[in-house]
C-alpha positions, 0 to 999 in steps of 0.5 A: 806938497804945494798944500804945505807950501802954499800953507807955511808961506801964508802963516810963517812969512805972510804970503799972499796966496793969489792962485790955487790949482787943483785937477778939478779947476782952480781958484783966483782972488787978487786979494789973497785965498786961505789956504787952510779954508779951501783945505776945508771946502776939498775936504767937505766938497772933493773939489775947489769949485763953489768956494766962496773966498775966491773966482773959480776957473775951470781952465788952471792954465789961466791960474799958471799964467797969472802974474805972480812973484813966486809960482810953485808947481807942485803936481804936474810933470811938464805943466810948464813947457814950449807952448806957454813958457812965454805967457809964464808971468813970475820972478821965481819958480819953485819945482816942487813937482818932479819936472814941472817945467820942461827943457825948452820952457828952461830956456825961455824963462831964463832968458826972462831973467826968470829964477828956478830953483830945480826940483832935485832941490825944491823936493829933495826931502821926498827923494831922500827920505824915499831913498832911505825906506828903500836903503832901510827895507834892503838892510833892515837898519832900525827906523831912528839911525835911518831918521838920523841920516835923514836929517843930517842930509837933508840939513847939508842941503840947506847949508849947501843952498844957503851957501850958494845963495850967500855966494850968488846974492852977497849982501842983496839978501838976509834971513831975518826971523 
C-alpha cells in the first residue's frame, strides 16, 4: 500500500516524496526520493540500505517524526501512539495500515489541528474487495458480478467523502485535472 501510495502521489500530482520506511531502515532526502528507484534497489538489494538517491537511517522512527504535510503509514498497527504523537510533525495523516495510529495518540494529533483521515477509509478497497472473496467463496457467485458490487462500493465511498469534504471544505478546496 504505501509503495502505490507513495508511487501515484509522485507521478499523478508531483508529490515530493521526502521519507521511505521500510522494516529493514528508512530513507530521507529533503530534495525528494524516486520511489520507482528505491523499488528497483528492494527488488536487487532486499532492503533500502546502501541506495544511493538518499540518507539511509536505521532507526525509521526518525523518518516518522520528520516534518511533512502528508505522512501515510501503511505497514504498522500502533506505529503512531502515546510515546511519540507529540514529536508527529504533519498536516494530514493518511491510515493506509490497519490502525496505525492508536487512541491516545488521536487525541493528541487532534488537538495539533492534526487532519486523519481513518484507515476504515484510507484502505477500504482492501477491506471490500476481502469481504467480496470471502462472500463469493460461501455463495460460489461468478467472479464479474463480485467485480461489479466491487466497484459500485467502492465508487459510493468516493462520493460519499467527496461529499463530506464538499460539506466540510465548502469553496476552501477543488478537484482540478
Amino acid at each position: 500500500m504505501g509503495y502505490h501510495a507513495a508511487k501515484f502521489l509522485q507521478e499523478e500530482d508531483s508529490c515530493l516524496i521526502t521519507g521511505i520506511i521500510e522494516r529493514n531502515g528508512a530513507l530521507t532526502n529533503d530534495d525528494g526520493i524516486d520511489v520507482e528507484a528505491v523499488r528497483a534497489h528492494i527488488m536487487v538489494t532486499g532492503g533500502v540500505k546502501g541506495f544511493d538517491g538518499a540518507t539511509y537511517v536505521e532507526n525509521g522512527s526518525t523518518v516518522l517524526e520528520k516534518a511533512c504535510d502528508i505522512l501515510i503509514p501503511a505497514a504498522l498497527e500502533g506505529v503512531i501512539n502515546l510515546d511519540n504523537a507529540a514529536r508527529i510533525d504533519t498536516k494530514v495523516i493518511i491510515e493506509a495500515a490497519n490502525g496505525p495510529v492508536t487512541a491516545g495518540a488521536d487525541e493528541i494529533l487532534r488537538d495539533k489541528g492534526v487532519v486523519i483521515i481513518p484507515d476504515m477509509y484510507a484502505n477500504a478497497g482492501g477491506v471490500t474487495v476481502s469481504y467480496f472473496e470471502w462472500v463469493k467463496n460461501l455463495s460460489h457467485i461468478r467472479f464479474g458480478r463480485m467485480q461489479r458490487l466491487e466497484e459500485e462500493a467502492r465508487n459510493n465511498l468516493l462520493v460519499a467523502e467527496l461529499d463530506r469534504l464538499d460539506q466540510y471544505l465548502g469553496d476552501r478546496w477543488s478537484m482540478t485535472p
